[in-house]
C-alpha positions in Angstrom: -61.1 -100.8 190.9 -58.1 -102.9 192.3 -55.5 -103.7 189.2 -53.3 -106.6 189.6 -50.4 -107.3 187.8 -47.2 -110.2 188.3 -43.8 -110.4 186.0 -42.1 -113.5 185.4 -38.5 -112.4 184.7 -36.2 -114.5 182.3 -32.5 -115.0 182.2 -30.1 -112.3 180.9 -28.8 -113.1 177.1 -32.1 -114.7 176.5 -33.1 -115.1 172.9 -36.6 -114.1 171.9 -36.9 -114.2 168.3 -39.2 -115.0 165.5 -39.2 -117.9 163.2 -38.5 -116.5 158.9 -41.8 -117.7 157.1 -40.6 -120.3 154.6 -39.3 -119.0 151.5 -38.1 -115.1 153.2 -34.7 -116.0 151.6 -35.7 -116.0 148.2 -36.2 -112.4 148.3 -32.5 -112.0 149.2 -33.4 -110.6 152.5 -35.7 -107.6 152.7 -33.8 -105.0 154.6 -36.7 -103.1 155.7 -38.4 -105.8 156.8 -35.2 -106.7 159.1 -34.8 -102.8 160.1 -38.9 -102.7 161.4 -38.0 -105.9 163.1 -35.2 -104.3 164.9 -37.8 -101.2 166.1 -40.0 -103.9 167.6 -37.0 -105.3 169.8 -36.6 -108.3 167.7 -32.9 -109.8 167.5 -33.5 -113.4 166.7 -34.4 -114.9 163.7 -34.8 -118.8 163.6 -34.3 -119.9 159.4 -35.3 -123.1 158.6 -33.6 -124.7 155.4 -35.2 -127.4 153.7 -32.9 -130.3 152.2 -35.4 -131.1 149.3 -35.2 -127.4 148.2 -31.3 -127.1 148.7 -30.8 -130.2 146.6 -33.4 -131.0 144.6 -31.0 -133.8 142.5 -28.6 -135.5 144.3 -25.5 -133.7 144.5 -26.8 -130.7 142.6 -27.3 -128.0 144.7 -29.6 -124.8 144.2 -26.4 -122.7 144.5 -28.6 -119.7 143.8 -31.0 -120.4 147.1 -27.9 -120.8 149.1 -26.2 -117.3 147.4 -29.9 -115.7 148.8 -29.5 -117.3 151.8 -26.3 -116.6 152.8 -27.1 -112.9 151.8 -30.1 -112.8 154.3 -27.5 -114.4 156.8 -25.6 -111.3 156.0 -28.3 -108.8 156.6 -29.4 -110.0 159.7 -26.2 -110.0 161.2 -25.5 -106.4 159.6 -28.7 -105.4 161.9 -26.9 -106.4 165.0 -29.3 -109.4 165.1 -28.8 -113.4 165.5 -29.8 -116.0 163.8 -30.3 -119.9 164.5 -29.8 -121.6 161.3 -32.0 -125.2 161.1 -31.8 -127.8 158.7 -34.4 -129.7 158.0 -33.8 -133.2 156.9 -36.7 -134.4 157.6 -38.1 -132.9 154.5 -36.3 -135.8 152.3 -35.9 -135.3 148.4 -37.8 -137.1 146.2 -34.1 -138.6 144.9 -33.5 -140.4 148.1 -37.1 -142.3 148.3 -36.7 -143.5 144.6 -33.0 -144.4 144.9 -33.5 -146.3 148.9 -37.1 -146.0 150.2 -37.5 -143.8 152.9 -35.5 -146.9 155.7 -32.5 -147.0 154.0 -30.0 -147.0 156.6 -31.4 -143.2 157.5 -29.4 -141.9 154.7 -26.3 -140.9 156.6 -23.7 -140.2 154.3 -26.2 -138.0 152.4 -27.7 -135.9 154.9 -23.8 -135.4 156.2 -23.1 -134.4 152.5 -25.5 -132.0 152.2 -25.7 -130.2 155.8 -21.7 -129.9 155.9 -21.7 -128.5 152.1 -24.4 -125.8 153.2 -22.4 -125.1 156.5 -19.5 -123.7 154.8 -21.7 -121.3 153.5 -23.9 -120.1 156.4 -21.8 -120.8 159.5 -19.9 -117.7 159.3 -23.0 -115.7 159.3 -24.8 -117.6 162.4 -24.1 -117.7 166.1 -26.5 -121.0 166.2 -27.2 -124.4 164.4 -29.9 -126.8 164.6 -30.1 -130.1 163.2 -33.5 -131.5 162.8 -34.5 -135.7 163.9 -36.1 -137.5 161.1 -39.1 -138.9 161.1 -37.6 -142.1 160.1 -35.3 -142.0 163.4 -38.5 -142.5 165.9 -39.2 -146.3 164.6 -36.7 -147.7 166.3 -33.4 -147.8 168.8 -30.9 -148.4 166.1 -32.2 -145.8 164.0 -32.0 -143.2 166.9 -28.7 -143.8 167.6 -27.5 -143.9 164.2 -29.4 -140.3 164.4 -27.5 -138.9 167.3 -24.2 -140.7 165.7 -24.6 -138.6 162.6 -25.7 -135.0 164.7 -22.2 -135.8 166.5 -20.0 -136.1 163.4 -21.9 -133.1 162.0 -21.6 -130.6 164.9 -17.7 -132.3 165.2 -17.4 -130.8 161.4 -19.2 -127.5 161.8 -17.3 -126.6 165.3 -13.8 -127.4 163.2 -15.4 -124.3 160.9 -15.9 -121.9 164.1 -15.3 -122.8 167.9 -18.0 -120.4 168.7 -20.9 -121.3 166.8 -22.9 -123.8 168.8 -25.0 -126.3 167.3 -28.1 -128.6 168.5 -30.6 -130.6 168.0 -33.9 -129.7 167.4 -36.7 -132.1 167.9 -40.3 -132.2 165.8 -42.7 -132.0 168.1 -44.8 -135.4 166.9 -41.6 -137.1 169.0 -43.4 -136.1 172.4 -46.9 -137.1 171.8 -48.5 -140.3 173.9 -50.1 -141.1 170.6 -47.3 -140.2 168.0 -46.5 -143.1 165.5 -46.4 -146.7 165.9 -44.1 -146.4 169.5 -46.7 -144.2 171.4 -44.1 -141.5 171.3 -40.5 -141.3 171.5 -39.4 -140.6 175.3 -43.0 -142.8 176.2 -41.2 -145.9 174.6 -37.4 -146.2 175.0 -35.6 -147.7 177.9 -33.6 -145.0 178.2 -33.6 -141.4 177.3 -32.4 -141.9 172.9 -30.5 -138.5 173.4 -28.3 -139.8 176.1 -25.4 -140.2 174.0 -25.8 -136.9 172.1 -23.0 -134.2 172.3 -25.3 -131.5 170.9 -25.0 -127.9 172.7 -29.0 -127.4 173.2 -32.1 -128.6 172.2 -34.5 -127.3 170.1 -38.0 -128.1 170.7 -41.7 -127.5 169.3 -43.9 -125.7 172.0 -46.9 -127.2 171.0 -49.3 -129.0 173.8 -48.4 -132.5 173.1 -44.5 -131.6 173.6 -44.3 -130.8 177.8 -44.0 -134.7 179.1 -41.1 -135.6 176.2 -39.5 -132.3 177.6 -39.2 -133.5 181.2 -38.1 -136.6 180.0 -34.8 -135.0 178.4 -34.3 -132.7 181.1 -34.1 -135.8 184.0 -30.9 -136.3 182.4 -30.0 -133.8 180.0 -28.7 -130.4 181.2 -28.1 -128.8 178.4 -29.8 -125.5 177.3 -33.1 -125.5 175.9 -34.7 -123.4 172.5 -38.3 -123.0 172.7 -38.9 -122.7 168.4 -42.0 -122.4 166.3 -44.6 -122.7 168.5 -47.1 -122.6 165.6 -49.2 -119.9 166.8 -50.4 -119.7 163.1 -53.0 -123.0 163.4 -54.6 -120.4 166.0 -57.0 -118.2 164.9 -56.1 -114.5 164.8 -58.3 -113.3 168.1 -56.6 -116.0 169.9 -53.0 -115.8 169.3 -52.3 -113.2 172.5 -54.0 -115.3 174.8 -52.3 -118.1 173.3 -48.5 -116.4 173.3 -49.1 -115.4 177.4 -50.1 -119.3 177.7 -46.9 -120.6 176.3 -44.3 -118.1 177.4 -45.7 -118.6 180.9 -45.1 -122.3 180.3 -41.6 -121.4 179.2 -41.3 -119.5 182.8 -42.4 -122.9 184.3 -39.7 -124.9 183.2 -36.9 -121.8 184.0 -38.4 -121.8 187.7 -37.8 -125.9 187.7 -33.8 -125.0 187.2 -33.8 -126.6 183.4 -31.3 -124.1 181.5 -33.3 -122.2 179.1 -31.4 -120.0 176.2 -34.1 -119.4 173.5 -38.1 -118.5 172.3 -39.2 -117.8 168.7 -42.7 -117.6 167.9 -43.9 -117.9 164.4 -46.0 -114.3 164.5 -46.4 -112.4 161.1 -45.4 -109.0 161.2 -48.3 -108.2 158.7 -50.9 -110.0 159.9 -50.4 -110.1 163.9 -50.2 -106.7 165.0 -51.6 -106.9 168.5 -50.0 -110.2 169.0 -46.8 -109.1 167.8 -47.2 -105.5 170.0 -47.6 -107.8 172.7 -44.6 -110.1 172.1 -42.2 -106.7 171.6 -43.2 -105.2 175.6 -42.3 -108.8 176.3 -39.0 -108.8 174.7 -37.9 -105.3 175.9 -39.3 -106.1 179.8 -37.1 -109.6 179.2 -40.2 -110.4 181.2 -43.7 -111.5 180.8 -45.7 -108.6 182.3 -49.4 -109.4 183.4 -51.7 -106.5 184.5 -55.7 -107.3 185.2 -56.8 -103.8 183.5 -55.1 -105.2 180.4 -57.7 -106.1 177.5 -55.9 -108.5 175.9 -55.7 -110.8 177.9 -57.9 -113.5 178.5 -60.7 -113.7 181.3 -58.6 -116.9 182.6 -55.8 -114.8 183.5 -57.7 -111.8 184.7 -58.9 -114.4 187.3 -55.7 -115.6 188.3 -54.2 -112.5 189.0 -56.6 -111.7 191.3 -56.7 -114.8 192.8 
């Protein structure tokens, strides 16, 4: 029997990572999860921090969550692994809808409050930051560009901490959709691309199936280097998530081959529960190179079919 097999090489100094299941950091940072990370190839860890958790009451933070926090920080980089640090403020607290609403003026002296205040804990520890668009940003023009105006006085603040670290934007995936919200989607309905005045070092951006045309749309103007994160591989059931990982990382290829600067992947596998998947996504990460090979079970017949054709 004739095997067939392709590679689709990636970029040296790429980042293939996985994203920290929401509340990891609690625990402090379990070492030996790190360490059998580390024997599966893994060296990035996306951590996503949510502002309602970090400061529950305004101006009161959970100083013990940020300790943990910064101690898994610690870890990971003490494993010779990197981290890309995300905060989330879309995740509002309950605080700032009872004391504005959830369109009052975007909140912008609050959100720079809190995500400087957690910086000067975490930035020493991380390589990488992301700052998440709220929701509240996709309604209109003025409210985008009051987002990207905030994003630039933050990463201003964070690079005076460290000249190295670079920091981003990452954008939630219900931006890209031709049916998202009331606009029809964000890069379907502005006049020009939002992110045009933005001075953030990449972008971060859900791999999801409704993201692709609101990628392209960044990437006619923007150069800057792209993160592929959470690709939410757990709303696929557990016999699908191979087929589904060699689906998106081949997209991933697809936009390297266009010429768009890509820096970054982190799928949201389990180590407990995706084994296969997970043995898969390691050959990847060693090979820096998604290796495809017709006598190879687990893929799907799809694929089987391409390669031979």
């Amino acid at each position: 029997m004739n095997v067939y097999s392709v590679s689709y090489n990636f970029p040296s100094g790429f980042l293939w990572g996985l994203a920290m299941p929401q509340g990891f950091a609690l625990d402090r940072g379990n070492s030996p999860l790190l360490y059998q990370l580390r024997e599966r190839s893994i060296r990035s860890l996306s951590v996503t921090l949510d502002w309602a958790n970090f400061e529950p009451l305004k101006n009161n933070y959970e100083e013990s969550l940020i300790e943990s926090t910064r101690a898994l920080l610690s870890r990971i980089r003490s494993q010779n692994m990197e981290s890309i640090v995300i905060f989330n403020t879309a995740v509002i607290p309950q605080w700032q809808n009872l004391e504005h609403g959830r369109k009052k003026e975007f909140f912008v002296a609050e959100k720079f409050n809190f995500v400087t205040h957690l910086a000067n804990a975490f930035v020493p520890y991380t390589g990488y930051v992301g700052l998440c668009c709220s929701e509240s940003a996709y309604t209109s023009d003025r409210e985008m560009k009051a987002e990207v105006e905030i994003q630039n006085d933050i990463r201003k603040y964070i690079r005076s901490l460290s000249e190295s670290v670079k920091v981003g934007t990452v954008l939630l995936s219900p931006a890209f959709g031709k049916n998202s919200g009331r606009i029809g989607g964000l890069f379907q309905s502005f006049r020009r691309n939002p992110l045009q005045d933005s001075e953030a070092d990449f972008f971060g951006i859900s791999t999801d199936e409704t993201a692709y045309n609101g990628i392209q749309n960044i990437f006619r103007e923007e150069r800057k280097p792209l993160m592929m994160l959470s690709d939410r591989l757990n709303f696929v059931s557990p016999q699908e998530r191979t087929h589904t990982l060699v689906d998106r990382i081949y997209d991933l290829w697809q936009f390297y081959q266009k010429g768009w600067p890509i820096q970054g992947y982190f799928s949201d596998l389990n180590l407990s529960q995706d084994t296969e998947t997970l043995g898969f996504f390691s050959e990847i990460v060693k090979a820096n190179a998604l290796g495809l090979s017709s006598d190879d079970p687990r893929l799907p017949e799809k694929w089987i079919r391409f390669l031979k054709e």
